[in-house]
C-alpha positions as CSV (number, residue, x, y, z in Angstrom):
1,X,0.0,0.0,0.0
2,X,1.5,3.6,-0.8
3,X,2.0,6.4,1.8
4,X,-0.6,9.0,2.2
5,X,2.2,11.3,0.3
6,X,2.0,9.1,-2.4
7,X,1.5,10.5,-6.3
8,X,-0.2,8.4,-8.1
9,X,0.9,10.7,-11.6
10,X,3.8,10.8,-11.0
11,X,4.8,6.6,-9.2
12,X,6.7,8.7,-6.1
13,X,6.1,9.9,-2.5
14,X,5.9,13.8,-2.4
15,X,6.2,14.3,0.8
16,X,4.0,18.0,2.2
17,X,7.1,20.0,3.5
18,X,7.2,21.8,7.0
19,X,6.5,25.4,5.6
20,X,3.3,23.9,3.8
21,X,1.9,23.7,0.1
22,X,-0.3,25.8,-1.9
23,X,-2.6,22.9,-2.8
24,X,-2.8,18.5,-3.5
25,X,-4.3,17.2,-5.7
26,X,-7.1,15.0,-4.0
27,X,-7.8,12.6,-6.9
28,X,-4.0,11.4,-7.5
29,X,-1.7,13.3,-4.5
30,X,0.5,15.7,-6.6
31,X,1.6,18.1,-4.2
32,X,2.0,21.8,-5.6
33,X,4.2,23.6,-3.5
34,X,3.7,27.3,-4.1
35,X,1.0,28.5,-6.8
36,X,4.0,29.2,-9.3
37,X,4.3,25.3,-9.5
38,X,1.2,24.9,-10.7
39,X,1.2,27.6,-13.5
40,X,4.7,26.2,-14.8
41,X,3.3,22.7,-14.8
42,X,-0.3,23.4,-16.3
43,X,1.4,25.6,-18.9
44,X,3.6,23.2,-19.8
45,X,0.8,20.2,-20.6
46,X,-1.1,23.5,-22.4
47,X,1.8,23.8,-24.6
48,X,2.5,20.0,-25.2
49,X,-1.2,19.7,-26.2
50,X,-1.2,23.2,-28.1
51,X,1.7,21.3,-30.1
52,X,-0.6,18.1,-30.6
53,X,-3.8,19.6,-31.5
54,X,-3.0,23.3,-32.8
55,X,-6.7,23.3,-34.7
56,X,-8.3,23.3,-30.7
57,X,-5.4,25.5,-29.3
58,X,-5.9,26.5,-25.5
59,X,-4.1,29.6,-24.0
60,X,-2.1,29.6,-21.2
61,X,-2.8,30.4,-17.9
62,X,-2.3,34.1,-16.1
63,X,-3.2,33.3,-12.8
64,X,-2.7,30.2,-11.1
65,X,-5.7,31.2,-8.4
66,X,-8.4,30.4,-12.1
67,X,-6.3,27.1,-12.2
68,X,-9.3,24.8,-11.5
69,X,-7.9,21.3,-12.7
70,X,-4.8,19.3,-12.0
71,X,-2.0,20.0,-14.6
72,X,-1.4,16.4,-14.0
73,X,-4.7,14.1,-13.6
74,X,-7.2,17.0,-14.5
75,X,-9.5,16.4,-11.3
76,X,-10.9,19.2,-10.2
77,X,-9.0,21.1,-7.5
């Protein structure tokens, strides 16, 4: 059985750190450390899928607080 830090995206423990996280991920346990974490990485699926479909391109992301998916498992946050 995994740990309760366990991500289930990414197959590793992320451990929350002592000075706390700007928000999990309750569906698969990605831990997003500060709100700029979660821009970078939503962007950078945004991109990658910008690059596979560019006939239903998305934009990118401003403001991580209108963020309301998981860059990773895209459950709600």
């Amino acid at each position: 059985m995994p740990s309760p830090d366990y991500c289930y995206s990414c197959g590793r423990d992320e451990p929350v750190p002592p000075s706390g996280v700007y928000i999990i991920c309750i569906e698969c346990g990605h831990v997003y450390e500060t709100a700029d974490d979660l821009l970078h990485l939503y962007n950078e699926q945004i991109i990658a899928e910008n690059r596979a479909h560019p006939e239903w391109a998305m934009p990118l992301a401003i403001d991580p607080d209108n963020i309301g998916c998981c860059a990773l498992c895209l459950h709600d946050l």
